[in-house]
C-alpha positions as CSV (number, residue, x, y, z in Angstrom):
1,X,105.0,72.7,97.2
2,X,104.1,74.8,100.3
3,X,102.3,73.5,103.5
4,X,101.4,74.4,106.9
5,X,99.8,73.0,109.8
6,X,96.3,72.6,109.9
7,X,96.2,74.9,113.7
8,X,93.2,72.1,115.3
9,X,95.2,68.5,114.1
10,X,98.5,69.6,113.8
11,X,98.3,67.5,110.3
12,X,100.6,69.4,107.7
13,X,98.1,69.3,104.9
14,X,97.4,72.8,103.7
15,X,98.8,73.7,101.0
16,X,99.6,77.3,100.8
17,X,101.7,77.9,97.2
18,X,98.6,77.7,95.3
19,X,97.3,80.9,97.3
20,X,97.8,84.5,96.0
21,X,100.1,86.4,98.6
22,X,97.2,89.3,99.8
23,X,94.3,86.6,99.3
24,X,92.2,85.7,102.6
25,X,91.4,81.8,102.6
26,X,88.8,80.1,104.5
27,X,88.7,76.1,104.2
28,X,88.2,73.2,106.2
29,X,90.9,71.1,106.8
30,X,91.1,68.4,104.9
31,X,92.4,65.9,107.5
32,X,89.6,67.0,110.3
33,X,87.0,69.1,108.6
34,X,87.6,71.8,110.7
35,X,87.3,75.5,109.7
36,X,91.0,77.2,109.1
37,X,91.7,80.5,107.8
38,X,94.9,81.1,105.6
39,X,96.7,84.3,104.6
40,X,100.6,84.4,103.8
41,X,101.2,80.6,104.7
42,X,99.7,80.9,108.1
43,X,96.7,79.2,109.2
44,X,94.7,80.2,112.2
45,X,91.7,78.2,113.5
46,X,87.8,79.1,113.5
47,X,85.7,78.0,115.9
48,X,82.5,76.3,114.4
49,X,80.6,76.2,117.1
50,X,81.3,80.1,117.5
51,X,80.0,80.7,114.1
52,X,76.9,78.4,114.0
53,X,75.6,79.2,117.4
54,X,77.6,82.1,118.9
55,X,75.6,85.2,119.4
56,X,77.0,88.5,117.0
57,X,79.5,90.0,119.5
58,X,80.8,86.2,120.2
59,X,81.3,86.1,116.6
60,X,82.7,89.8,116.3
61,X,84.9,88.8,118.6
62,X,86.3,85.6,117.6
63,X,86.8,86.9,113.9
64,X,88.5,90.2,115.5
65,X,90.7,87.8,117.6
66,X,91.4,85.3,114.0
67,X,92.6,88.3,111.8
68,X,94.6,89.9,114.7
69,X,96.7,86.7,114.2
70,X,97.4,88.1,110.9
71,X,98.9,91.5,111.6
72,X,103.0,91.9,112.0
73,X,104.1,95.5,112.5
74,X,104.4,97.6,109.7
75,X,102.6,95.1,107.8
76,X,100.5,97.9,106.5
77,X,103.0,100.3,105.6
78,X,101.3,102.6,108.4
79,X,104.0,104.7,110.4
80,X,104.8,103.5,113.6
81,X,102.9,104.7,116.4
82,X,105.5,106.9,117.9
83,X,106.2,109.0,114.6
84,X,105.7,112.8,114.9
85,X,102.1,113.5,113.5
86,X,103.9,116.4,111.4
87,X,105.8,113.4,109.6
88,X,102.0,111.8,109.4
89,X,100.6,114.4,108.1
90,X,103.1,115.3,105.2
91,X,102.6,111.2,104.4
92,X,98.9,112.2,104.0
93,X,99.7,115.3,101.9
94,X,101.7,113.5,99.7
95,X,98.9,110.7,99.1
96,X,96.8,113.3,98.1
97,X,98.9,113.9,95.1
98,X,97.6,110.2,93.8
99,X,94.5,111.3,92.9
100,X,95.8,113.5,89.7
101,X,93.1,113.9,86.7
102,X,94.3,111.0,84.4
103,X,94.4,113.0,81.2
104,X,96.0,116.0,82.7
105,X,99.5,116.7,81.1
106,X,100.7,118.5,84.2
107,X,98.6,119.1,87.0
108,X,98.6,121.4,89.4
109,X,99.1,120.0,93.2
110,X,99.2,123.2,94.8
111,X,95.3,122.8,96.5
112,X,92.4,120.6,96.4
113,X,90.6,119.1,93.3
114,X,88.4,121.8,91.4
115,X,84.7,120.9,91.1
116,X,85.4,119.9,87.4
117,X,88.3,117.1,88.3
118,X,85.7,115.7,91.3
119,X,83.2,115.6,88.5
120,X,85.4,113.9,86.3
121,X,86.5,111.6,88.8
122,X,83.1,110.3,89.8
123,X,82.4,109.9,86.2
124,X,85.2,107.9,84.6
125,X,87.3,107.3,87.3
126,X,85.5,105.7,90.1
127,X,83.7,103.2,87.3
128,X,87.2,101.9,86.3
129,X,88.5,101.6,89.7
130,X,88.1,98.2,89.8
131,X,90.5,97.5,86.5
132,X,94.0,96.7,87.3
133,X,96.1,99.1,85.2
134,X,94.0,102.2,86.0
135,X,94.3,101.2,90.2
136,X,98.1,100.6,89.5
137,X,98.7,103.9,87.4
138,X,96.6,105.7,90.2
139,X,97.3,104.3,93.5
140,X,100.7,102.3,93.1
């Protein structure tokens, strides 16, 4: 069994294998109460008293600062900040080839979707974007 810290006692009482790899926790702690946010067996502390009486841009803030906590460089998959934009953009171009008509045999990739594939797309495919198979086959 994982466990980590709780980040206000220091008590290592969390338990972290029961948790999904990309899911976003929030729990209290179950040693002090206190709020804790968990995501990939790290927990970082909220501030109560932020979230019950803080005005919005306290809040903003502080939930800005708690998943900033969470980010580790190419986390994302994003290209480093450095990388040519022409290597950027032929990442974007190739993206572009995710979004294929599903019943299409062999599609042509040389422009932009034709009116009839956007049709399609908003008709059958954005009401099953939510099903797992039909993301996967799509999106990776």
């Amino acid at each position: 069994m994982q466990v980590c810290s709780c980040p206000h006692c220091g008590t290592p009482r969390i338990i972290t294998s029961k948790v999904p790899r990309d899911v976003v926790v929030v729990m209290s702690c179950p040693q002090c109460r206190e709020l804790v946010v968990l995501f990939r067996n790290k927990a970082v502390a909220l501030s109560r008293r932020i979230l019950e009486t803080g005005s919005f841009e306290e809040r903003k803030d502080h939930f800005a600062t708690v998943i900033t906590e969470f980010f580790e460089p190419g986390m994302l998959g994003l290209p480093p900040m450095g990388e040519a934009v022409g290597e950027v953009a032929e990442d974007l171009a190739a993206d572009e080839e995710l979004f294929v008509k599903e019943e299409s045999a062999s599609p042509d990739l040389s422009g932009p979707i034709s009116e009839k594939e956007f049709d399609e797309f908003v008709r059958v495919g954005l009401n099953r974007i939510d099903e797992a198979g039909y993301f996967k086959r799509h999106f990776g």
